[in-house]
N, C-alpha and C positions, 0 to 999 in steps of 0.2 A: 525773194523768189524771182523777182527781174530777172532777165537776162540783157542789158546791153549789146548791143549789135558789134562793138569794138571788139567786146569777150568774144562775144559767139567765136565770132570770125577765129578767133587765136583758139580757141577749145576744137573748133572744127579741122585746124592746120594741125595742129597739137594731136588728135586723135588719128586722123590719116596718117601723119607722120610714124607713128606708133602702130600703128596696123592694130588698135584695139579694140575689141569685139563687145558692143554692150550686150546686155543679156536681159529676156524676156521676164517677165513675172504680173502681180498681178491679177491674174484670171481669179475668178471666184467660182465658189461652188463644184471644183474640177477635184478626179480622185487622184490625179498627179499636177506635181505642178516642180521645175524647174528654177532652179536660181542662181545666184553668186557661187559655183562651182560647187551646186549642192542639187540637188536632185531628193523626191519623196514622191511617194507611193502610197496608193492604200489596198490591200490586196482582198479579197473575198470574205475573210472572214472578219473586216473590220480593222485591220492592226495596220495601223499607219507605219512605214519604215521610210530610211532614209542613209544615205549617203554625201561625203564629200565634206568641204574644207569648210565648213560655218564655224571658223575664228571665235564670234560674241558666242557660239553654245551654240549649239547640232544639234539639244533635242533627247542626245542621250548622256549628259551628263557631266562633259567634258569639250574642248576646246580644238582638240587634235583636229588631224584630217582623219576622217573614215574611210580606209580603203571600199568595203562591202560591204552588202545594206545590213542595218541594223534595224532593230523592233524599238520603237518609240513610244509609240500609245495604242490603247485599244477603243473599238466603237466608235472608229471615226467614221464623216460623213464626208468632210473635203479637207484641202488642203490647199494653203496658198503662199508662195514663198516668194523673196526679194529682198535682195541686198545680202545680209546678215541679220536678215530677220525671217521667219516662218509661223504662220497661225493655220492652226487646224479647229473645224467645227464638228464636235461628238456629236452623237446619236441621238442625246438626250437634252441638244439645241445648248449647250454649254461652249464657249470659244477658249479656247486655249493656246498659250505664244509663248514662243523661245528664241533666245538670240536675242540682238539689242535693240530696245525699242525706242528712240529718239523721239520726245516729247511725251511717253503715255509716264502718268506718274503714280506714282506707289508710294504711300505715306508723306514723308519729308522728303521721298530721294526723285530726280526728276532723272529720265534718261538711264531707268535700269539695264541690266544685262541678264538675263537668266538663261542656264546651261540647261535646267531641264524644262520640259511644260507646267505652268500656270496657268491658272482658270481667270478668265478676266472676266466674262461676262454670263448669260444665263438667255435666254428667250430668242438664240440667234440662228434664222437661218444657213445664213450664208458670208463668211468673211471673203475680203481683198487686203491682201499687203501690198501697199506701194513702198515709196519713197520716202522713210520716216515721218510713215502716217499706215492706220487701217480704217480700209471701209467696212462696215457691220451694216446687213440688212436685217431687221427682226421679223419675228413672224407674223407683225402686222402689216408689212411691206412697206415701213418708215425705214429710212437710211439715216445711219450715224456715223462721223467721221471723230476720231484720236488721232493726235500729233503734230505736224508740222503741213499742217494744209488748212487752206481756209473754210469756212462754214458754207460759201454759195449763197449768202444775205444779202450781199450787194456792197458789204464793206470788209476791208481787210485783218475783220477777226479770223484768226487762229484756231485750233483745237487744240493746244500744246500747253493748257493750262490745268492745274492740280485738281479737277473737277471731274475731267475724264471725258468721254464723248460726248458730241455736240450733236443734238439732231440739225437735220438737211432737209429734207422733205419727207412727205408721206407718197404713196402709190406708186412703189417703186418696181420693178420687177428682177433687173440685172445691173449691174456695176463694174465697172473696171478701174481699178487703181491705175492709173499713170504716172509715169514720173512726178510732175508738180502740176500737173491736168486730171480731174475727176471724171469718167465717161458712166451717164443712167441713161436705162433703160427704162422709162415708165410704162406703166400698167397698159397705156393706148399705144404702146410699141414704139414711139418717137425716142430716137437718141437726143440728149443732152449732156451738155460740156460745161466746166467751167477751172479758172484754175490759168493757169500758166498759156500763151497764144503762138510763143515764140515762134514753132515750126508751123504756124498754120493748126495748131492741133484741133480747132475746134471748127474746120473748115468754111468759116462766114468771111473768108478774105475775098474782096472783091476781083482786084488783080493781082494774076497767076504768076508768083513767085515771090509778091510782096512780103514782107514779114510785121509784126505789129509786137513791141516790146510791153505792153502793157498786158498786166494780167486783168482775165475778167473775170470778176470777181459775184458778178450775179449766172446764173443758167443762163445760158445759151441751145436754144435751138439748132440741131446738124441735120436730122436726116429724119424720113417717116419708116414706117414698117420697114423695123429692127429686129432679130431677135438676136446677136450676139455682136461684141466690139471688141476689140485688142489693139493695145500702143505697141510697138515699141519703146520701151524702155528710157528713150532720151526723145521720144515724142516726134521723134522725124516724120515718121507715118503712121497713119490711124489706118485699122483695117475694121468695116463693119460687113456681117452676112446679114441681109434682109428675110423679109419671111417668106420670099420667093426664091432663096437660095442663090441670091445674085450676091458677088462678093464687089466691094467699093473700096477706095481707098484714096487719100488725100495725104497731102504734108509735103517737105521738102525735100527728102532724104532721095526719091526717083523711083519708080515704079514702073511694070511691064500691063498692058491695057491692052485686050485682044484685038481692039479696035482701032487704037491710037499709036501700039509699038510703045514705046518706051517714053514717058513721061519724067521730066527730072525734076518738075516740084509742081506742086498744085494746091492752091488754097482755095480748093472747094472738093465734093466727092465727084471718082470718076470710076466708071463702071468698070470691072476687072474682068471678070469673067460673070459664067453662068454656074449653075450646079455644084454649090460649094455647101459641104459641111461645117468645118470649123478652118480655122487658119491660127498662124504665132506670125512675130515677126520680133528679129533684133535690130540693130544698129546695121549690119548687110543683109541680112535674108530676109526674107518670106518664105513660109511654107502655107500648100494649102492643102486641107483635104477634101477630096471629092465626093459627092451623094454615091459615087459607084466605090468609095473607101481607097480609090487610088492615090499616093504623096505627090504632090509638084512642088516646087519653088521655084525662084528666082534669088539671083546672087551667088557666093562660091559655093563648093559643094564642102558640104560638113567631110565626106567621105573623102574627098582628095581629088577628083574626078574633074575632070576638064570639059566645063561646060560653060556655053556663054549666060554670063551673069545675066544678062539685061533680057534674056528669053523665061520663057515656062518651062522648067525641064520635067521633066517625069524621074520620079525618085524609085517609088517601089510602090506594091499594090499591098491590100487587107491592111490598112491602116484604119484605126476608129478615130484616134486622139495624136497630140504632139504638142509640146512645150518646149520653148527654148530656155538655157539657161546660158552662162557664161562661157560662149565656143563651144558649146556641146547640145545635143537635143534629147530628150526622151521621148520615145514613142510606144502607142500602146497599139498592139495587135488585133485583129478580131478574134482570134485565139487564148483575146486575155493575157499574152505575156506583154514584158515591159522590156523594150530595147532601147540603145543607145547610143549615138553619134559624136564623133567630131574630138574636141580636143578634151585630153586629162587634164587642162591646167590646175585646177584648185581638188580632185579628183571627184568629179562629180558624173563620171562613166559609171562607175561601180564594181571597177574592174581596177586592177596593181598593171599599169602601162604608162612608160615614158612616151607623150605622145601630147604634146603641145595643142597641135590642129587638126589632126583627120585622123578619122578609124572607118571604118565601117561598120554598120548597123550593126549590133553583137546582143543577143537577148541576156538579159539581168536575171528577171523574175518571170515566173509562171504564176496561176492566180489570183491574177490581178482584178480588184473590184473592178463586178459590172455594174455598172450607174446608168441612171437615167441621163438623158442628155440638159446643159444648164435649165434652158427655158423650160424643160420638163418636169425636173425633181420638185418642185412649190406642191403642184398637184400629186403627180406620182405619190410621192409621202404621204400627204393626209388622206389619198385612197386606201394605202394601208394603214395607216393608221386607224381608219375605218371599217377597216378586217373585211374591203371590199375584192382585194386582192389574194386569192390564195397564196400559201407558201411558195408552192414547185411553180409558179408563175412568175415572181419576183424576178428576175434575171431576161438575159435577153432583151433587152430594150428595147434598144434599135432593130430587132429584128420582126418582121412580119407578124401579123397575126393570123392566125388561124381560124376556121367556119369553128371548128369544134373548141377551141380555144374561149372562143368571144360568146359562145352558148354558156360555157362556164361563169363567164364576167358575167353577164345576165343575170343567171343565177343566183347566185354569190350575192347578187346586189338587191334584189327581191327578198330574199333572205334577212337579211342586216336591216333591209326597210321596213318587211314587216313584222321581223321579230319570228318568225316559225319556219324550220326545215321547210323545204320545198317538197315535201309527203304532206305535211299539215296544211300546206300553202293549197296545194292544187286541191285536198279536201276541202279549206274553204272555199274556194270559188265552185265548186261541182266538177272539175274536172278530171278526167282521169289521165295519166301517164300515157305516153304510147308505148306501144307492145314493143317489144323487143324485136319484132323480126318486123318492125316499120321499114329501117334500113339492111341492105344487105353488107353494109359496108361501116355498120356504126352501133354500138347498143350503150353507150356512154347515157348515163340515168340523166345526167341536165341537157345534154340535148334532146334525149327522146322530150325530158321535162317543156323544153322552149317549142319544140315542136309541137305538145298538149296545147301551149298557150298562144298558140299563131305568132310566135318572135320569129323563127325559122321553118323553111321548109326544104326540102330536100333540092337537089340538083336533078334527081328524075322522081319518076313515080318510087322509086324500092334502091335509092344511094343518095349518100348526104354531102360526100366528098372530105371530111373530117380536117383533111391535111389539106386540103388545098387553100392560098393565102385569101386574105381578104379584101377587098380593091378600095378606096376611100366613099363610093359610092352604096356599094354593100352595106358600111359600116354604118352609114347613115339611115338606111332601111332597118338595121339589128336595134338601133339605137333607139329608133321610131317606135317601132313593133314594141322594146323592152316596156318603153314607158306605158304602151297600149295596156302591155300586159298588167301592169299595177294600176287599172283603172284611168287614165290618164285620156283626157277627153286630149284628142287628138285634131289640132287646126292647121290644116297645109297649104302653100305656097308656092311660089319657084320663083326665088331671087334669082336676079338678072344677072348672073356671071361671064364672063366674057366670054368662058370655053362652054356657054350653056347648051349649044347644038352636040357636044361633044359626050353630054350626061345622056344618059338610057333615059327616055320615056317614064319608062316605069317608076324610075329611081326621083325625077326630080321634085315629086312631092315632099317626098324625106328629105331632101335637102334644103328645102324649105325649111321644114319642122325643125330641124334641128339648130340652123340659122336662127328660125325667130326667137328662140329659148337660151340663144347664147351657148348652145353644148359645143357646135363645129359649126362652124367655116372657112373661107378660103385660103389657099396656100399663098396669097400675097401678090397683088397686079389685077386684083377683079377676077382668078380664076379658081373654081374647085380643082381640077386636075382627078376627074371622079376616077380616070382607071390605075391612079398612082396604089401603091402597094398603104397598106395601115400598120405603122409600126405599134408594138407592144405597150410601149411606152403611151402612144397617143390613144389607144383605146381604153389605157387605164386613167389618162385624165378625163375621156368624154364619158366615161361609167362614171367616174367620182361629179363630172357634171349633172347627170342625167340626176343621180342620186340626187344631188342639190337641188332640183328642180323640182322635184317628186315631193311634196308637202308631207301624204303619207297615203297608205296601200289602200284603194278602194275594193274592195274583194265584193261586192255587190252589183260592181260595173263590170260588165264587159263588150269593149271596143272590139270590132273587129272592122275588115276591108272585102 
């Protein structure tokens, strides 16, 4: 797993030379995911597909190149591809893998190939395919690695032995496969690294440009409040988003820094921008995506388009997601379709075009699963899975919540805790329903309900406002109140947040509350950010919190303010 500085040097001439493009992979827990001129998807109703030239087996049975998507599997949950190899995790926490897997072993044979999907394992949240190796998180939040990567012990065992995966540690959160570099996310949000150093990958280089040909082989400490990473593929650059949506990035390969202009190696993290959703990058680009859903990058343009590499360019807007794979990108829309850039080599567009390098965006699929976002799906899941979640709510994720929305989660969750319809509920405690013509704008049976129960109250004396979103500070007041409402002896505070002059008076007791019980706090740098919008997704983890805090329904208490 060495690299030699002699090699390097002649791999590095050798690839410029060639003008050739490594390609992205990797990502875990993601409904798309990009590879070795292969491309996969999972679309709404569960059914993973897939396209493009996966040589060791595509998944659907055969060898060839697939011009257009085909159907692969059903009830899938993610999908994670690289090289000539692809694993996807069902529904029912089972992992499944096609294509060649160098070092996982099966009976006598080491180093199988299979054309179609096999079940490898059983209790898995979330798989990574790297570099002839997969990472496996299970649903204890323990990480286990298969193949051709070391264990992170401190010595240079293997996983590539007839045994199968090797556990790694416990209290994990998120993962990324690297090249021959491991990147975790634990539970306390700190990224770690271990594994291959060559490019700087695990950014503890003192001096900036140095290189260190030694792998290290125990964890390594990189960076605090984490919540997502991605390599590059040959480890040039590391990009991590923090929980403050600040994007970083380190290595040698050269990077664009709003502050700095263009940086050509760095063996430590350097701040990139602000307000970043998710990002890829290969062996030339970067791509990133913005909290406002806008594409930027840096490097050539997938399209053809003449842009200076070494800047941020603006690509296109309503972007949610994007993976690279080999010359080519897939992108997923807010609209739920799935489009496609750059070159057909291995034909991993999805489209019949001679077209080496550049296309322009072109949509594939319509849709396309809507998923929670990585650091959300743990929770998200077991709130359904908890039947805290209605049906017609599932979806939308990333989008805002709603007053009348979040009176629903209330509900919902009051319900499942104590076991009785919310008509049986409000007769144990003595109360009644309010009347239907409470609001003039609203007669929805769990809000009038939350308003019976002091959770909510109107925006005037006779309007509730139903549609209008929910602001982080809100949320923290619905959250308060819920727990009031199931008896919940109520103790308030107001941690010291940076932007504490910036929360409403009213509101800071609730954010207290909600702080000291672990349900919510800050968006990373010491700040709440109380008038930021509450997306979908995060009020179905801090209900499946609240739920968990709630011992059980005291119907004899009642808190009020």
């Amino acid at each position: 797993m060495k690299k030699l500085k002699s090699i390097l040097g002649l791999i590095l001439v050798t690839t410029l030379c060639l003008n050739i493009t490594a390609f992205a992979g990797g990502e875990a827990g993601s409904i798309m995911s990009a590879g070795h001129g292969t491309t996969y998807v999972i679309r709404n109703d569960g059914s993973l597909w897939g396209w493009g030239g996966q040589y060791s087996g595509n998944g659907n049975g055969y060898k060839e190149k697939q011009i257009t998507p085909v159907k692969i599997l059903d009830n899938v949950r993610s999908v994670s591809a690289n090289d000539f190899t692809a694993v996807a995790v069902k529904k029912d926490d089972t992992l499944w893998g096609w294509g060649n897997f160098d070092g996982y072993p099966k009976g006598n044979k080491l180093d199988p190939t299979y054309l179609t999907p096999v079940k490898f394992l059983e209790d898995v949240k979330m798989a990574a395919c790297g570099k002839g190796y997969i990472l496996v998180l299970k649903n204890d939040n323990s990480l286990w690695v298969c193949g051709d990567m070391y264990t992170g012990d401190g010595t240079n065992t293997q996983a590539n032995g007839r045994d199968g995966f090797k556990k790694v540690l416990d209290d994990v959160k998120y993962m990324h496969a690297g090249r021959e570099t491991v990147y975790i996310i634990k539970e306390d949000d700190t990224l770690w690294g271990y594994g291959d150093n060559s490019y700087a990958q695990l950014g503890n280089m003192t001096i900036e440009g140095d290189t260190n040909t030694n792998d290290e082989l125990s964890l390594t400490k990189i960076l605090e409040d984490v919540r997502y990473v991605t390599a590059d593929p040959d480890g040039w650059n590391v990009l991590a988003v923090r929980s403050d949506n600040s994007l970083y990035c380190w290595g040698t390969k050269g990077f664009y820094t709003e502050e700095y202009g263009w940086i050509e190696d760095a063996g430590k993290p350097y701040k990139i921008i602000d307000n970043v959703k998710t990002c890829a990058a290969d062996g030339d680009n970067t791509f990133i995506v913005k909290t406002d859903n806008s594409l930027w990058g840096w490097g050539y343009s997938y399209e053809g388009k003449s842009v200076d590499e070494k800047s941020l360019n603006k690509i296109t807007n309503d972007v949610l997601n994007i993976s690279l794979g080999e010359r080519h990108a897939a992108v997923v829309k807010s609209d739920y379709t799935l489009w496609t850039m750059g070159g057909n080599y291995r034909g991993g567009l999805g489209y019949d075009i001679d077209a080496t390098w550049y296309t322009p965006l072109t949509m594939i699929l319509d849709k396309v699963q809507d998923s929670p976002a990585n650091w959300a799906v743990d929770e998200v899941e077991k709130a359904i899975g908890e039947k805290l979640i209605p049906e017609d709510l599932q979806n939308n994720y990333i989008k805002p919540i709603t007053r009348e929305e979040f009176c629903i989660l209330a509900i919902r969750m009051i319900e499942v805790k104590s076991g009785m319809d919310i008509d049986d509920y409000l007769h144990e405690v003595g109360i009644e329903i309010a009347a239907n013509t409470t609001f003039i704008d609203c007669d929805t049976k769990e809000v009038l309900a939350a308003k019976a129960l002091g959770i909510t109250d109107g925006t005037s004396p006779d309007t509730f406002e139903p549609d209008k979103l929910l602001t982080r500070e809100q949320a923290a007041k619905f959250l308060t109140t819920t727990a009031m409402a199931c008896g919940r002896n109520v103790s308030l505070s107001t941690p010291n947040y940076a932007d504490i002059s910036e929360i409403a008076d009213w509101a800071k007791p609730y954010t207290g509350y909600v702080y000291d019980i672990n349900v919510m706090k800050g968006v990373g740098g010491g700040r709440f950010a109380p008038q930021d919008s509450y997306q979908r997704q995060q009020a179905f983890m801090t209900m499946y919190r609240i739920w968990q805090a709630i011992d059980s329904v005291d119907t004899t208490t009642r808190i009020n303010f």
